[in-house]
C-alpha positions in Angstrom: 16.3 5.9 19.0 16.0 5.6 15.7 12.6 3.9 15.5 10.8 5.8 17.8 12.1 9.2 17.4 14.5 9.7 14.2 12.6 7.6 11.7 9.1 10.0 11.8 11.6 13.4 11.2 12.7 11.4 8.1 9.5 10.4 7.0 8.3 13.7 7.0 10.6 15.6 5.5 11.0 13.1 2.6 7.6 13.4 2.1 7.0 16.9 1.9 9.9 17.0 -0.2 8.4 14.1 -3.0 4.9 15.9 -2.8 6.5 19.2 -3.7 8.2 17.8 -6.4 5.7 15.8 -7.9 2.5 17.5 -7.4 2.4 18.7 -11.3 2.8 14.8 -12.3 0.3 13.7 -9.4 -2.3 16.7 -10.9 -1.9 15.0 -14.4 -2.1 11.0 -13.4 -5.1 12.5 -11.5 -7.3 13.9 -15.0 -6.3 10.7 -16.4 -7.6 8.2 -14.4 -10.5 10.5 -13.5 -11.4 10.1 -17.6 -10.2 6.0 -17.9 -12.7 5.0 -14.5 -15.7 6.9 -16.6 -16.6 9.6 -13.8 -15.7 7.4 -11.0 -12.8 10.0 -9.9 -9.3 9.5 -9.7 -9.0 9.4 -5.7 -9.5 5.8 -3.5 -9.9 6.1 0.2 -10.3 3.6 2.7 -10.3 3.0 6.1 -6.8 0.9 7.3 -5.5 0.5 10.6 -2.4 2.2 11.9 -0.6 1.9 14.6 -1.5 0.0 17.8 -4.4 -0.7 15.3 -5.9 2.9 15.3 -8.6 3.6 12.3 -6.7 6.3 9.4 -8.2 6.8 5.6 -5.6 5.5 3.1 -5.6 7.6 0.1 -4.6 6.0 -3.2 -5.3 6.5 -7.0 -7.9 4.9 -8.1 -7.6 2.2 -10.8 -10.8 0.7 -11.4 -14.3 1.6 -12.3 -17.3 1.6 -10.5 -19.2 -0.8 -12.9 -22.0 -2.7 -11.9 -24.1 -5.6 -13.4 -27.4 -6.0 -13.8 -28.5 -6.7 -10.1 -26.4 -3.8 -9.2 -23.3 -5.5 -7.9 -19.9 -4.6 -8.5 -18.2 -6.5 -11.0 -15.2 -8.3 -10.2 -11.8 -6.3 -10.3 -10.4 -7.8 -13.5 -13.7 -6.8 -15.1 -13.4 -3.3 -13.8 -9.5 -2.5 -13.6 -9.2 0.0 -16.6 -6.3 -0.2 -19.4 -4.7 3.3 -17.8 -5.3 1.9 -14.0 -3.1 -1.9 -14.9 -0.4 0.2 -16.0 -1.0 3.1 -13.0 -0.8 0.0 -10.8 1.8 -2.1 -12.0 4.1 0.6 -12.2 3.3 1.7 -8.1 1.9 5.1 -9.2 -1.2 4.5 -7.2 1.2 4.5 -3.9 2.1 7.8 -4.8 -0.7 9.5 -2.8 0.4 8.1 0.1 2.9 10.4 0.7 0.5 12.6 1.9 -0.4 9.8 4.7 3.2 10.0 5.5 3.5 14.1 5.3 0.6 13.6 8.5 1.8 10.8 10.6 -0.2 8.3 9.2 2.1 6.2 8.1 5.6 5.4 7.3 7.6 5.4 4.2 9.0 1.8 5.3 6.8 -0.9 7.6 3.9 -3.2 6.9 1.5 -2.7 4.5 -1.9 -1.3 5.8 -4.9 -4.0 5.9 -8.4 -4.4 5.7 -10.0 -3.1 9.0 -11.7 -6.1 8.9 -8.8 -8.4 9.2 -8.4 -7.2 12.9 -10.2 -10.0 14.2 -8.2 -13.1 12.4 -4.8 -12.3 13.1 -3.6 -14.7 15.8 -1.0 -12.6 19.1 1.9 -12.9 17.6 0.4 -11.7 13.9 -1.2 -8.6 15.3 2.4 -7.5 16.4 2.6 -5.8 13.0 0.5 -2.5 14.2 3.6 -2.6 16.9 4.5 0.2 14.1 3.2 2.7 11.2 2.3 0.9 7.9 4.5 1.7 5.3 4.1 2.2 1.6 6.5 -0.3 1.1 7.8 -3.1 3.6 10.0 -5.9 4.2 7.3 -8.5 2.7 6.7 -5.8 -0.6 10.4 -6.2 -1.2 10.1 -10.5 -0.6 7.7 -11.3 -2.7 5.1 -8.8 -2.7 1.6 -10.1 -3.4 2.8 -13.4 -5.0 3.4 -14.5 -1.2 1.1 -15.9 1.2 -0.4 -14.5 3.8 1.2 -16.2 6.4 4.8 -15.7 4.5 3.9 -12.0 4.1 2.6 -11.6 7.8 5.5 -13.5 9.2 8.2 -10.5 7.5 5.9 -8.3 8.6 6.9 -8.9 12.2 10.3 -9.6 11.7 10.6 -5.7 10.2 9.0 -4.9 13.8 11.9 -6.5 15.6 14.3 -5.1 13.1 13.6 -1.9 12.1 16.7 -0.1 12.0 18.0 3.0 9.3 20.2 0.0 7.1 16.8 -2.3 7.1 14.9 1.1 5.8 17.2 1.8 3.3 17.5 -1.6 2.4 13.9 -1.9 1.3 14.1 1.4 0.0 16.6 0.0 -2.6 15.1 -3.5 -3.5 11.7 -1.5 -3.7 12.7 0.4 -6.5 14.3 -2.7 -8.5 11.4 -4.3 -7.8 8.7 -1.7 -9.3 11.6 -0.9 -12.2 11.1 -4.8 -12.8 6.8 -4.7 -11.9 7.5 -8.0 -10.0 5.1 -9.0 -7.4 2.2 -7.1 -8.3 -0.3 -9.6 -8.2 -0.8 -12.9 -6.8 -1.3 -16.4 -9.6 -4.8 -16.0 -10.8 -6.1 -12.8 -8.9 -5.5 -9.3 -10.3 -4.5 -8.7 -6.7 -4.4 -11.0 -3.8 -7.1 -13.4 -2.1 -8.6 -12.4 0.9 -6.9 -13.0 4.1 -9.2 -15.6 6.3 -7.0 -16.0 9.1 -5.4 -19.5 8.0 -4.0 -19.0 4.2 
């Protein structure tokens, strides 16, 4: 009951609740990232699948620039994650918009982490169980490891949260979340400012 009916009146009014609280704070980390990325605005939307896979735009702050090189390609992201967007991201602020996915069905407050689109294709059966439920802002694999795991590691606790999501698992990784942000562990995998792409094998 909980997982298909209790848990979205939770997640709703929680996040209504957090978005009227913080949008003064959300208004100001908003001018000043708009400022640190040089005009590139403070706002990052993507497309991420949802649910049974269905296409939704993930809003987050954005924390790099959109700085180019001479043949007009994007640097890499350590060359173009800003001072203000490191700390904006190792501190989670930049999940904080995603209340507002949440507020609209979205997603969750607690499941997988939302994708690439373009990892659709790779995951194997038992892999693509993960869209079995709203993506969370955080998850059983952010709160075990984060983005120091592999893919396969992260992808394997991703399932197990769909056969176990229950109100004590939510507010489990509700709790080991916020140690984990308090203690900024996890953010980013050995060598990568974030994490390697996902191939369908690592």
């Amino acid at each position: 009951m909980y997982k298909y009916f209790f848990k979205r009146i939770l997640d709703f009014c929680i996040a209504f609740v957090v978005l009227s609280v913080l949008v003064l704070p959300l208004v100001i980390v908003a001018l000043w990232l708009h400022f640190a990325n040089k005009g590139a605005g403070a706002f990052f939307f993507q497309e991420r699948p949802g649910k049974d896979g269905k296409i939704f735009k993930i809003v987050k702050f954005k924390t790099m620039t959109d700085e180019h090189d001479a043949n007009g390609n994007l640097l890499p992201d350590e060359m173009r994650l800003t001072k203000v967007g490191k700390f904006v991201r190792s501190t989670s602020i930049d999940e904080l918009p995603q209340f507002w996915n949440v507020l609209v069905g979205d997603m969750s407050l607690i499941g997988p982490r939302p994708l690439l689109v373009q990892y659709l294709p790779l995951y194997s059966k038992e892999q693509a169980r993960r869209h079995e439920v709203r993506p969370g802002i955080s998850g059983w694999a952010q709160c075990h490891g984060r983005n120091s795991l592999s893919w396969s590691e992260k992808i394997a606790l991703d399932v197990w949260y769909v056969d176990h999501c229950t109100l004590m698992t939510d507010i489990k990784v509700v709790f080991i979340t916020i140690q984990k942000v308090l203690a900024r562990d996890g953010i980013s995998q050995e060598g990568n400012a974030t994490m390697e792409m996902f191939n369908g094998k690592n």
